[in-house]
C-alpha positions, 0 to 999 in steps of 0.5 A: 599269311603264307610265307616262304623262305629261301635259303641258299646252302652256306659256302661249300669246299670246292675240293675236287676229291669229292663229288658235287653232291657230297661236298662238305661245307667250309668252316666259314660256312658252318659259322654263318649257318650258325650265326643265321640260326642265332639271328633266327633265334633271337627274332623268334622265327621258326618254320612249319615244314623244312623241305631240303635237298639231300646233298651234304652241304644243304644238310649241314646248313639246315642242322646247323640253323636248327641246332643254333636256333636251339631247334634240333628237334625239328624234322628235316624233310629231304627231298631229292627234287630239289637237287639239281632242280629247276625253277618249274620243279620248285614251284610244283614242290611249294604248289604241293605244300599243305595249307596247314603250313604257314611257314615253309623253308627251302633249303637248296641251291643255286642256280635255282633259287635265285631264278625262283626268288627273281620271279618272285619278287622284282626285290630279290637278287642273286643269292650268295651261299647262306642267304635267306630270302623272306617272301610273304603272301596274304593268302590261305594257300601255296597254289598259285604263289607265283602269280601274286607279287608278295607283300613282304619281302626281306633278305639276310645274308652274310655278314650278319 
């Protein structure tokens, strides 16, 4: 079983000091990242890979979940595609994923995410910051995902 699980960076400052890429997230932000990494946790969820964009709001949400899941340890792979990606350049990144990984994490951003959930799975939606969308596939690999609806989907989004 493949699954892949989409995770919209938490609320970000919307601060004109600072550059999109480096916006900070704001303090309820940080909360709900936590409190996803709790509800993670206490489900005993865990990931195999964790590929995320590089821009300081996706970083924080993806510390702070694996710090609150009580997994700081884990490698956070950063991956510059996924910054101002598209839905295309998403798939090629999932299509490229090992098929050792049963389990992988996307942290990134919108608009990108929602269009590729959409896609997907006619179950998905629009998601809002901190959302975490679970889509599961009975397969042995990544390649071609896109073309099989999944056989499980869930979201979780705040409030928790």
């Amino acid at each position: 079983m493949k699954v892949l699980s989409l995770l919209r960076h938490a609320t970000a400052l919307k601060d004109p000091r600072f550059k999109d890429f480096d916006r900070p997230l704001e303090p309820s932000g940080e909360r709900d990242a936590l409190r996803l990494g709790m509800l993670l946790r206490d489900a005993q969820t865990g990931f195999d890979r964790i590929l995320c964009s590089p821009a300081v709001r996706t970083a924080r949400t993806a510390n702070l979940l694996l710090q609150s899941m009580g997994l700081p340890q884990v490698t956070i792979e950063f991956e510059k595609a996924l910054y101002a990606s598209s839905v295309d350049r998403l798939l090629r990144i999932i299509a490229k994923a090992d098929d050792s990984v049963d389990r992988l994490l996307i942290v990134g951003h919108n608009p990108e995410l929602s269009e590729l959930a959409i896609l997907l799975s006619p179950a998905a939606d629009e998601l809002s910051p901190c959302t975490l969308v679970n889509l599961c596939w009975q397969s042995t690999g990544w390649l071609g995902l896109e073309l099989t609806p999944p056989t499980e989907f869930s979201a979780l989004q705040p409030p928790y």
